[in-house]
Structure formats: structure tokens, C-alpha cells
N, C-alpha and C positions, 0 to 999 in steps of 0.2 A: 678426678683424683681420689681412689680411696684412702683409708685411712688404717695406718698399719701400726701392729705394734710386735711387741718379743714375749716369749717363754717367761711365766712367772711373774713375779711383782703383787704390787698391795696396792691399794685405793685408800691413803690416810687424807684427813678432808685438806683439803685444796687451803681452803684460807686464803687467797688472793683477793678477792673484795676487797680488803680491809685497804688496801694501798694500787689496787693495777687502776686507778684510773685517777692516780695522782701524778703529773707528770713528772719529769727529771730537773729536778731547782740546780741548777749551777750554787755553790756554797763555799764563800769567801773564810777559809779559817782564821779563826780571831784570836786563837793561841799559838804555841811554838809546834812544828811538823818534829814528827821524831818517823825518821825513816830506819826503820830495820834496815840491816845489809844482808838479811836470811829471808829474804820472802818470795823463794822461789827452788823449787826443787835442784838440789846438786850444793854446789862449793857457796858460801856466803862470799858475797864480794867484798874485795878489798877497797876499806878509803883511803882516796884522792886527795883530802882536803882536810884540814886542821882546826882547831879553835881557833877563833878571828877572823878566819877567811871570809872577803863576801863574793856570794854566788849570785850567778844569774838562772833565772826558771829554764829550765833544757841544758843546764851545764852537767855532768857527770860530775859528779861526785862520788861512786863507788863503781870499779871496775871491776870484772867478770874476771873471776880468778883459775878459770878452766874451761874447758869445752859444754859441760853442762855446769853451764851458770849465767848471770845473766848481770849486763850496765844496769846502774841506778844513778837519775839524775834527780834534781834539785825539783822538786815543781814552783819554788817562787821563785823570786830574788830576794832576799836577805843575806843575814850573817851567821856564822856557824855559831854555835853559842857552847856544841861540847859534841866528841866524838867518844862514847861511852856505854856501857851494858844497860839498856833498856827491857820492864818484862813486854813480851808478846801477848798475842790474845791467847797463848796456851799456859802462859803463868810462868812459862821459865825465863831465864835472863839472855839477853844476847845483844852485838854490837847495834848499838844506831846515831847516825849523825842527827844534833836536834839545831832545825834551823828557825831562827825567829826572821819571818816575814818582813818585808819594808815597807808593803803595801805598794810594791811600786810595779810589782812583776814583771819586770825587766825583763825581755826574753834572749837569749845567748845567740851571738852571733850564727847565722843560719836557720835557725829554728823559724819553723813558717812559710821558709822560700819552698814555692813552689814549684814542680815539675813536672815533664810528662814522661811517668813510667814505661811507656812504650817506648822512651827510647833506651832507657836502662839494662842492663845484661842483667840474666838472670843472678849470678854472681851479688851484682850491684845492689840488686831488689833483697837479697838473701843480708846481705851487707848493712844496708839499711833496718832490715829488723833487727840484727844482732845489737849495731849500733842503738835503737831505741830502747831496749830493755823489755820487751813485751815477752810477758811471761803467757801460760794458758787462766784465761782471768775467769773461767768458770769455777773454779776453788784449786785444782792441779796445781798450780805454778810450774808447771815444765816451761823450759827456755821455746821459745815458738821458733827462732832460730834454728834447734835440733832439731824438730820435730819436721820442719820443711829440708830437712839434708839429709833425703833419705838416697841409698845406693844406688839405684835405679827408678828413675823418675819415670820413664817411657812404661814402667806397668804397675804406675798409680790410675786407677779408673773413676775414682772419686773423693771431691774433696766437699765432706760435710759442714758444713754451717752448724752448729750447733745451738738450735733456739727452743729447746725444747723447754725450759726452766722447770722440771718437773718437782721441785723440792718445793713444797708448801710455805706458804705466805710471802714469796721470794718475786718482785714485780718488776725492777731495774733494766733486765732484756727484753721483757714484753715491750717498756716504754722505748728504749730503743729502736728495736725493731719497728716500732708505729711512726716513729721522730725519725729517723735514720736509715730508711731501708733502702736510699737509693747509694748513699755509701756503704753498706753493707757491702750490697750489691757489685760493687767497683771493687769493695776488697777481695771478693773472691775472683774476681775476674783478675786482678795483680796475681793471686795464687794458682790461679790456673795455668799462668805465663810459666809459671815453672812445672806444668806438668798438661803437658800439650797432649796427652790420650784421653786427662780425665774430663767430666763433668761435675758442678756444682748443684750439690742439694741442700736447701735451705728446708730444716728438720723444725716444725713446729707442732704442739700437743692442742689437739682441737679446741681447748678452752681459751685461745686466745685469739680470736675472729679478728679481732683489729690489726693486729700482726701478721695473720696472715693474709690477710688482705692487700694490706701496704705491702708485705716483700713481692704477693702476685704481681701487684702493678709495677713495684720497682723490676720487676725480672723481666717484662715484656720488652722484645729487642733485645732480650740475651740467647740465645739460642741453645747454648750449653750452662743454661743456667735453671733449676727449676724449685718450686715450694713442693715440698713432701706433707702436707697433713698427719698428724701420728695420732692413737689413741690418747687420751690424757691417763696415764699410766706413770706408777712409780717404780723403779727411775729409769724413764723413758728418754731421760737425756744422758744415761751412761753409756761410755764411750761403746763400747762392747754390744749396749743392745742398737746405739744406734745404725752400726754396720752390719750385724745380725738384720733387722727393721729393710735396710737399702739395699743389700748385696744380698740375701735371704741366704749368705752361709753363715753359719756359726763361729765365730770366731775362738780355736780349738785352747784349751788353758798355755799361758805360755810365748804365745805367739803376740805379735804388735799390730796396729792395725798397718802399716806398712806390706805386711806379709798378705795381709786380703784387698791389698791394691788401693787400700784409704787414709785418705789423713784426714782429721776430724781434728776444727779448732769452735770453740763460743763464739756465737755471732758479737761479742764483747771485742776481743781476741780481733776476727777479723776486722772490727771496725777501725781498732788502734792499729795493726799493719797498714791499713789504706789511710791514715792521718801520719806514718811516719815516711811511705813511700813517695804515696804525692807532696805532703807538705812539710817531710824532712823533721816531725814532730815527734820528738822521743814519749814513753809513757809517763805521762805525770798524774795523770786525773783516772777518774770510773765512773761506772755510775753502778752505785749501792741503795739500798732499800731498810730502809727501820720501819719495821712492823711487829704487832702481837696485841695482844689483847690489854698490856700495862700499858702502852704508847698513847699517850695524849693525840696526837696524829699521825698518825703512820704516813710515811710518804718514802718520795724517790729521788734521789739526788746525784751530780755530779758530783764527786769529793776529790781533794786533792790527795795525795797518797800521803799519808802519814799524821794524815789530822785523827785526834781522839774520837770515840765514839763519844765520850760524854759531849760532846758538841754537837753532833749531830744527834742526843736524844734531846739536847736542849733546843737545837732546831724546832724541833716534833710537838715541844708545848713541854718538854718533860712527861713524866710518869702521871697516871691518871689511877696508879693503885700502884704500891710498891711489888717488882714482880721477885715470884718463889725462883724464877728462874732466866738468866740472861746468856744468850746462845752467839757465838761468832757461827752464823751460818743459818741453816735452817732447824728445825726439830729432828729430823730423820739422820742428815749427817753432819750434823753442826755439833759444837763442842760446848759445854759451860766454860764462862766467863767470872772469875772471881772478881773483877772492876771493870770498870768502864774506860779509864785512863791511858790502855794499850791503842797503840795506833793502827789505823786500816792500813792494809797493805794490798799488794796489784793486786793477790788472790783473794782477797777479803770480798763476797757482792752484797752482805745482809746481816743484822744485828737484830733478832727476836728477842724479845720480850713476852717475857708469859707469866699469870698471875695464878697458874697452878701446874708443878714440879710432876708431869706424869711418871717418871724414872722413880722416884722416890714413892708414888703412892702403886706404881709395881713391884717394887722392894718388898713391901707388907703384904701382898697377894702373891709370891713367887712360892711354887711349890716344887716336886720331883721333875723332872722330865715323862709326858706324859706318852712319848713314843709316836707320837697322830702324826707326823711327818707335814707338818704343815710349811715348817721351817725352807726342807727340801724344794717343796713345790711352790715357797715363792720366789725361791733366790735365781734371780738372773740369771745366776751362770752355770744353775746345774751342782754348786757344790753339795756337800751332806754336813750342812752345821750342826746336825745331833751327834754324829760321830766327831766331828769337829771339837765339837765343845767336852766329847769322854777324854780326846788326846790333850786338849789346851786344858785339863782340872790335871790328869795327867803329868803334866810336863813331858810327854814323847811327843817332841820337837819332830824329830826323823819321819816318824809314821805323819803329822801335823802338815809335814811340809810336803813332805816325798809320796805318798800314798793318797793324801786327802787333798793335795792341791790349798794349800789353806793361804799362801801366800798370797794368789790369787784376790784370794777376796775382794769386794772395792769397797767394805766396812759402809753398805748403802742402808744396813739398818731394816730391809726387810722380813728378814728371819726373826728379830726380836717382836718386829711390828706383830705377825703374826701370829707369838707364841702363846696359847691357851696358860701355858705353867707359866708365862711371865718371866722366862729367865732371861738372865743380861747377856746373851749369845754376841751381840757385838759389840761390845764394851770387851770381850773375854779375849774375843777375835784380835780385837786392836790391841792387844795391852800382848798376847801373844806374838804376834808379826813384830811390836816393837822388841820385845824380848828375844826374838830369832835371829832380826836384826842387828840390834847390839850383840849379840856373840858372834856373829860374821866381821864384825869390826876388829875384835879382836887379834 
């Protein structure tokens, strides 16, 4: 098996030491869950359920208010305690039900009961995801419902695994993958059922031998099922290069991977389809990773969806230096965090910690645009961030959009990594798209 990778990209250091060989702790939360009813690309769901109410763990409490949107259920049993504007890990306010625990985790009637998916229509299997709420849990949140209902299934040729974890200091799929690869495994064989031309490729970046060792062994006896080895490259797990990577076409700007006969979910993602198919288990939990250099102990855990991160940094031992900088996600595409208090959501995998602010010590180094095109040749997809970044200082939206492909973007943070002058190319990117954006709503 060689080991393949895509056009462009950066080598920012890895950092996974610090946690890939702490395993996945299961993590009882000991305060109140505040579940977002926005944690997943499309419509926020509507709640089901009022102050007072008590719920059972796998009960819905917040129903998909459209076709691209997605169920949210309970992950305990407790009582509603307030249905009300909660901030997010991006700082603004929006609905969440906040439920205090019983400690008794009651589980809702069906939840558990087991099945065999082979007898199920494909319909049924499709049914069952929707009904779980499983969103794409590598950061996306797309509805994983949508993304399996695509028009023509008979010329899907491959459905990717997505285990590549390429974003620095980020360890929770590696440990899965090592702990769980023979249901992995089964999950993609459920997805296959729905697309009877394709094959399974389980995408992993060579620096993680244990991983890919265990999905080798769990795939032997699967015949349409195989381990891809990748370069350890950044970002080697965006959706785009990993079908560029498999399919060796280019996936042309604009197009889905649908249109190149692929559906690519996180080996996260797959594992929760094979926990709700066979054993009828809506999404309640993940497994997330607190690392960085301020973490008392970095590690990897199960979490239930809506518990604070301050709980899980006090898991960790607390802070072991107070950090300049606190990340929902990784360094390259993760976001600052003004508290710690907002809750983990389905697409949440990682909470960094870092005890020195590089963005801010490139601020006071940032000079002209020095033309080197380095930008260019590392960005995955081929776009032109230097012209990019003339139209978004600009504001010509038209040429941004229309001429430069700039929506496109996947905001992966390699053109900044790269840039000699140090300018904030995707910060400018992002705040741009969201700006296009919001006048399209209009």
C-alpha cells in the first residue's frame, strides 16, 4: 500500500504526543448540559419540550425543523431546568435547552434494542440516521442524513472513512480508530448497503501506526473494504483532497463530492451511524481531546454533548500555566474562545490550550504583501489568496466571488501558515464569505 497525498499543503508541527496515547475516559458530567439547538449546519431545531419537563437520555427534545437540519436528543435523564439564549463557543447567543442530570441515566424507551441491519430497507437505515441526529462530527455539522440521499446512488464508487486527523494536537479518532475499528468497520459496511457499486476506503495519515494497524486487521474478511495510508500532510483530511488522494481527479471548484461518485463521512460520524442502526442509539456522546501546552494533562475522552469545557479542562488537572490562548478546535482551523463555560456540541472534537498567542506575535511582524506566491502553492485547492485578499481589502464581492472562486475556500489556514509577510489572509477570507453571505440573506 503506498502512501498518497494532494497538491499543496504545509507541515505545521504535529503535536500529538502530548495526548495520542491517552486513551478515551468515558466522563460523567457533574453540572447542568446546555445543548445548543444550532449545532449543525442548516435550520436550528425546534424544542419539543418545556421548563419542568423530565426527560429520558435518547428522548428528542429538539426536532429538525427542515430538510437540512438535524434531531437533538437528551444525552441523560433529568429535568429541563430552562429553554433559553445560551453563548456558543463563537461568542454569540442562541437557543439551548439546559438539562440537570439525575444521575440516573434512564434510557428512553427503545434506545439500545438491538437489530440486524440486514434486514432493514435501505429507506429504513436512512431513517434511522435521520431519526439519531448524527451530524458530520469531524467539525462540518452537515445532517449525515443528507449527505447519504444523494440522487443516484448506483454511481457512488466510493465511500471514504475519514481518519485522517490532520489538524495538530487533535488525538480522539486516532483513539478510536485503535479502540473501535471493528465497528467502524461494520459502519461502513451499513453505508455501503446503500450504495451497492461503491467501495470503502478507510483514509489514514501515516503518523498514526496503531490506527492503522487495528482498521487493517478489523477490514480482513471485508472484501470491499480497504485501509488507504496517506502522507501526514496538512490538511490531508479535507474533504476535497481526500477524493482528489482516492479517485486521483480533481475535484473541479463548485462541484460536491457526490458529482465524483463519493461520499466521505469521519470515522467519528461512521461509528455513530453503526451505534444508531444496529442498536437504535440516537447521538448523545463523542469523543473529544483537550490538549496544548497550558493543560495540566492533556488527554481523550468520551463527552456527553453539552457539558462545558470548563469541566473537561478540570478533568485534565486544570491549567499548568495560564494560556495566552484558548481554541474550540485545533490551531490551524479552530476558533478563539473568550470562556470556557459554552458547551461541546456534536461538531465540537478538541479544546487547545496554548501558553503563547502566535496570531497576535504575527500581528507585530506583519508587513506589505511580498508577492513570493507561496500562499498559491500551498492552498489545496488551487485558489489565488494574494489576489484574494486585493478583492476582500477591496470589498469587490462580484470579482471575490465570481472570478476568484473565493467562496470556495475551506478557511484551512494554509496560506496564512505559509505567508513570509505574515498577513491574516484567513481570518480576512472568513470575515469576507461571512459578509457575502449575510447579503445573500437579504
Amino acid at each position: 500500500m503506498g502512501e498518497l497525498t494532494f497538491r499543496g499543503g504545509v507541515h505545521p508541527r504535529e503535536m500529538k504526543e502530548l495526548s495520542c496515547e491517552m486513551p478515551l475516559i468515558p466522563y460523567a458530567p457533574k453540572g447542568d448540559l446546555v445543548i445548543m439547538t444550532n449545532q449543525h449546519i442548516g435550520k436550528p431545531a425546534t424544542a419539543v419540550v418545556a421548563k419542568g419537563d423530565h426527560v429520558l437520555a435518547g428522548q428528542l427534545i429538539a426536532e429538525a425543523s427542515g430538510f437540512v437540519s438535524a434531531n437533538i436528543v437528551s444525552p441523560v435523564s433529568g429535568t429541563v431546568k430552562a429553554v433559553e439564549m445560551r453563548p456558543t463557543v463563537m461568542g454569540s447567543m442562541a437557543q439551548a435547552i439546559v438539562i440537570t442530570p439525575d444521575g440516573e441515566n434512564t434510557m428512553a424507551e427503545g434506545v439500545g434494542t438491538k437489530c440486524s441491519y440486514k434486514d432493514l430497507t435501505n429507506q429504513e437505515i436512512l431513517d434511522r440516521v435521520k431519526a439519531a441526529g448524527i451530524v458530520g462530527m469531524g467539525g462540518a455539522g452537515f445532517p449525515t442524513h443528507v449527505k447519504l440521499t444523494v440522487k443516484e446512488p448506483g454511481k457512488i464508487r466510493y465511500v471514504i472513512a475519514n481518519g485522517a486527523e490532520c489538524e495538530p494536537y487533535i488525538t480522539c479518532d486516532d483513539q478510536l480508530m485503535r479502540t473501535k475499528a471493528a465497528e467502524i468497520v461494520e459502519g461502513i459496511e451499513i453505508i455501503l448497503r446503500l450504495f451497492p457499486q461503491a467501495e470503502g476506503v478507510v483514509c489514514i495519515e501515516n503518523n498514526k501506526p496503531g490506527a492503522i494497524a487495528a482498521m487493517c486487521q478489523a477490514c480482513q474478511g471485508h472484501s470491499k473494504i480497504r485501509v488507504q495510508p496517506l502522507k501526514t500532510k496538512y490538511p490531508q483530511g479535507g474533504e476535497r483532497s481526500l477524493i482528489t488522494v482516492i479517485t486521483g481527479k480533481h475535484l473541479k471548484l463548485g462541484m460536491l463530492p457526490a458529482d465524483a461518485g463519493c461520499v466521505v463521512d469521519n470515522v467519528a460520524t461512521i461509528y455513530a451511524i453503526y451505534r444508531a442502526v444496529k442498536f437504535n442509539e440516537p447521538l448523545m456522546e463523542r469523543g473529544f481531546t483537550v490538549s496544548g501546552d497550558a493543560v495540566q494533562n492533556p488527554g481523550n475522552f468520551i463527552v456527553k454533548i453539552g457539558t462545558s469545557h470548563q469541566e473537561l479542562v478540570d478533568a485534565c488537572g486544570g491549567f499548568k500555566q495560564d494560556p495566552k490562548k484558548v481554541l474550540s478546535g485545533g490551531p490551524m482551523m479552530g476558533f478563539a474562545m473568550t470562556g470556557l463555560e459554552a458547551p461541546i456540541c456534536k461538531n465540537n472534537n478538541a479544546l487547545t490550550c496554548l501558553t503563547v498567542d502566535e496570531v497576535e506575535i504575527a500581528e507585530g511582524q506583519m508587513t506589505a504583501c511580498l508577492r513570493c506566491g507561496r500562499c498559491s502553492r500551498a492552498c489545496p485547492l488551487g485558489l489565488s489568496p494574494q489576489l484574494m485578499q486585493v478583492a476582500a481589502i477591496r470589498k469587490d464581492y462580484d470579482r471575490y466571488e465570481h472570478k476568484l472562486y473565493g467562496l470556495d475556500c475551506i478557511g484551512c489556514g494554509c496560506c496564512t501558515y505559509g505567508c513570509p509577510a505574515k498577513r491574516p489572509l484567513m481570518q480576512l477570507f472568513k470575515t469576507t464569505k461571512a459578509e457575502i453571505m449575510a447579503t445573500k440573506k437579504r
